[in-house]
N, C-alpha and C positions, 0 to 999 in steps of 0.2 A: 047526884051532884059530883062533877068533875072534883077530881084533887089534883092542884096546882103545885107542882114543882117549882120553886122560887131559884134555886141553881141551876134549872135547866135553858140553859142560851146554845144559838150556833156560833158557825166559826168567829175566832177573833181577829182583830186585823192583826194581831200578831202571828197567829197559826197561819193568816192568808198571804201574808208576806212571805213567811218561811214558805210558802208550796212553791208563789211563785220564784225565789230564790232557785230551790231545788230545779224548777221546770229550766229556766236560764241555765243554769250551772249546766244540762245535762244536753242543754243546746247548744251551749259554747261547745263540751266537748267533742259533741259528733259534728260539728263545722269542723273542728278542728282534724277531727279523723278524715276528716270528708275533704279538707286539703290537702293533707298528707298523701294521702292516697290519690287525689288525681296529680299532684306536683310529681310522684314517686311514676307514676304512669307516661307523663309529657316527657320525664327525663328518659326513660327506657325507649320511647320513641324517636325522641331524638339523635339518642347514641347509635340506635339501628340505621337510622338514616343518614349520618356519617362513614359509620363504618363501610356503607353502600357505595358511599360516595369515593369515599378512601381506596376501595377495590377497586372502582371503574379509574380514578387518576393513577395506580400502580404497576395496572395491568399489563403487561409489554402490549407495543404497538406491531402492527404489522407494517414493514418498511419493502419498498420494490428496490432491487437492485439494477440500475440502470448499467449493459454490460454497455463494454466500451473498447473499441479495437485495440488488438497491441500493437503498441508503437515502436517493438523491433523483429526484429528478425533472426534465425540463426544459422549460419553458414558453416556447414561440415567440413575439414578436409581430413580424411580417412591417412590421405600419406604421411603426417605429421599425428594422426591423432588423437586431434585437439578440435574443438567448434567454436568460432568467433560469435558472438552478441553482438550485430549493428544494428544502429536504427533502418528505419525502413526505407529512411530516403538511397539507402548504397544495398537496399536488400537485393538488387542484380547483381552483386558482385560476380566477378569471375575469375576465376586464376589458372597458373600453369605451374608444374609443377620440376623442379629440377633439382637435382644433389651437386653438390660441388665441392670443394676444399678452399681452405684458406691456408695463409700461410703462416699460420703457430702451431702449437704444437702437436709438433709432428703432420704437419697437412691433416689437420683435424675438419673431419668429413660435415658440409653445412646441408640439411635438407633444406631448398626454397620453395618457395612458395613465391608469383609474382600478381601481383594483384592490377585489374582492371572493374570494368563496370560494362556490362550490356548496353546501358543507353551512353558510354561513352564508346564507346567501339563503332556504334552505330552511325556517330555524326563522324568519325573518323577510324577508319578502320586499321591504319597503321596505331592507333592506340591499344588494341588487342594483349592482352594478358601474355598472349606466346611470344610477345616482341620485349618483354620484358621489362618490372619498373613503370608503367605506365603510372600506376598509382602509389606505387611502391613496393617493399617485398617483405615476409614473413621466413624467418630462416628459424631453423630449428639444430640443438648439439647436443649431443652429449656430456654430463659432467655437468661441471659448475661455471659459470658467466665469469669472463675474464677479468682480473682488476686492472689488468696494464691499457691504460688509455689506448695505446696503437693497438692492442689486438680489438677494442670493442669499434674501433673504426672499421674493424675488417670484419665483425660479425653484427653490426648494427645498434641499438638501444636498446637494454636489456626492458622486454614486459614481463615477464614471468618467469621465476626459477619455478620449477620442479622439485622434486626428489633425486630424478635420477639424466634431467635434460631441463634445459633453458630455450624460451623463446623469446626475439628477439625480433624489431620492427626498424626498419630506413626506408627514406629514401633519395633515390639518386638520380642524375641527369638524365634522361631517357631522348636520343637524338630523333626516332625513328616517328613518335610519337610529335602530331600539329608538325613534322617538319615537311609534308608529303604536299601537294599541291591541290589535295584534296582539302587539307587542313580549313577550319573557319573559326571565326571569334567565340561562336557560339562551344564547339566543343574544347578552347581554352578556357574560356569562362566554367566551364563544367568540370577540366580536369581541376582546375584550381581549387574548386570549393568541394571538390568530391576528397581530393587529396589532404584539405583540412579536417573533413569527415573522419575519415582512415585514420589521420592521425591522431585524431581525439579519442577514436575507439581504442588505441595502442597506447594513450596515456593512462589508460585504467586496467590495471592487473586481472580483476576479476572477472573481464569480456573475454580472456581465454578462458576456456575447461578442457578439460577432457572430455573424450566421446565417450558418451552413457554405454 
C-alpha cells in the first residue's frame, strides 16, 4: 500500500506568476537591447550616408574656361622707348618719327613721334603719318614736365612723367590731311573718331610703358 504525502502539491499560482514575471521581465529587456542596438545601427548608417553626401556637394567642380580675344593691342616705338596700349580698333596705327626743339629752355631737344592709321592713309593718302599730325603727335624730353602754361603749349599735355623724361600728347591742325582732292567724307568721318580714340588712349597714364 502506497504512503500518501498530504504536503505534497505542484506549482502554486503564486510560484506560476512569479515564472511568468521573470519570463516578461527578461523579455522586455532583450526588446529593449534589441532596439538599442538596431536604432544605434540606422544612426551609423545614416551618418555614412551624409557624410557621402557632404563630399560629393564640397568637392571642387571642374569649370572650362572660355578664352576670349584681346581687345587691344600693343604698339612699339623703339625711338622713344616706350610702347603704347590701344584698343584694337587704331591697332594699324602708324607713325614717323622726328626730333625737334622748342623754344624753352635753352631749345630744349623734343623727340616726336606723329601718328596716323593704315586704314586712314588708305582712303586718303595725304593723311599719311610723314605728313605729320594727321592723328596727332607723341613728343618725348628730357627732365621734368614744365609748370609754365606757355611752355606746355609748346610741348603738348603732359601723359606720363618718368624718372628721368616726360611724355606728352596734342593735337594740331594738320592742312595737308582731307585738304587734297582726293579727300572724301568717309576718311573725315574716320580721322574724327580715330583722333577721339588717340586721345582717350593719352588720357590714361598707364597705356605708356616702357619697352620690356
Amino acid at each position: 500500500m502506497n504512503k500518501i504525502f498530504k504536503n505534497e502539491k505542484g506549482f502554486s499560482a503564486v510560484e506560476l506568476l512569479l515564472v511568468i514575471l521573470v519570463v516578461a521581465l527578461l523579455s522586455a529587456a532583450g526588446w529593449l537591447v534589441y532596439e538599442d542596438n538596431h536604432k544605434t545601427t540606422k544612426a551609423a548608417v545614416t551618418s555614412g550616408s551624409t557624410t557621402v553626401k557632404s563630399n560629393s556637394t564640397t568637392s571642387p567642380k571642374t569649370t572650362s574656361t572660355i578664352m576670349t580675344p584681346s581687345t587691344t593691342s600693343i604698339i612699339k616705338i623703339p625711338q622713344l622707348g616706350i610702347e603704347v596700349t590701344v584698343p584694337n580698333s587704331i591697332k594699324d596705327l602708324t607713325y614717323s618719327y622726328s626730333p625737334d626743339t622748342t623754344g624753352f629752355g635753352n631749345n630744349e631737344q623734343l623727340l616726336n613721334v606723329y601718328l596716323s592709321t593704315a586704314s586712314l592713309t588708305a582712303l586718303d593718302p595725304n593723311c599719311a603719318a610723314s605728313y605729320e599730325t594727321a592723328i596727332g603727335a607723341i613728343s618725348e624730353a628730357q627732365g621734368t614736365y614744365p609748370t609754365d602754361p606757355s611752355d606746355q603749349i609748346d610741348v603738348g599735355g603732359l601723359v606720363r612723367q618718368f624718372p628721368n623724361f616726360y611724355v606728352t600728347y596734342g593735337q594740331e591742325s594738320q592742312t595737308s590731311c582731307l585738304a587734297g582732292p582726293g579727300a572724301t567724307s568717309d576718311a573725315g568721318n574716320l580721322l574724327h573718331s580715330q583722333q577721339q580714340v588717340v586721345a582717350k588712349v593719352f588720357s590714361n597714364p598707364s597705356s605708356v610703358q616702357l619697352i620690356n
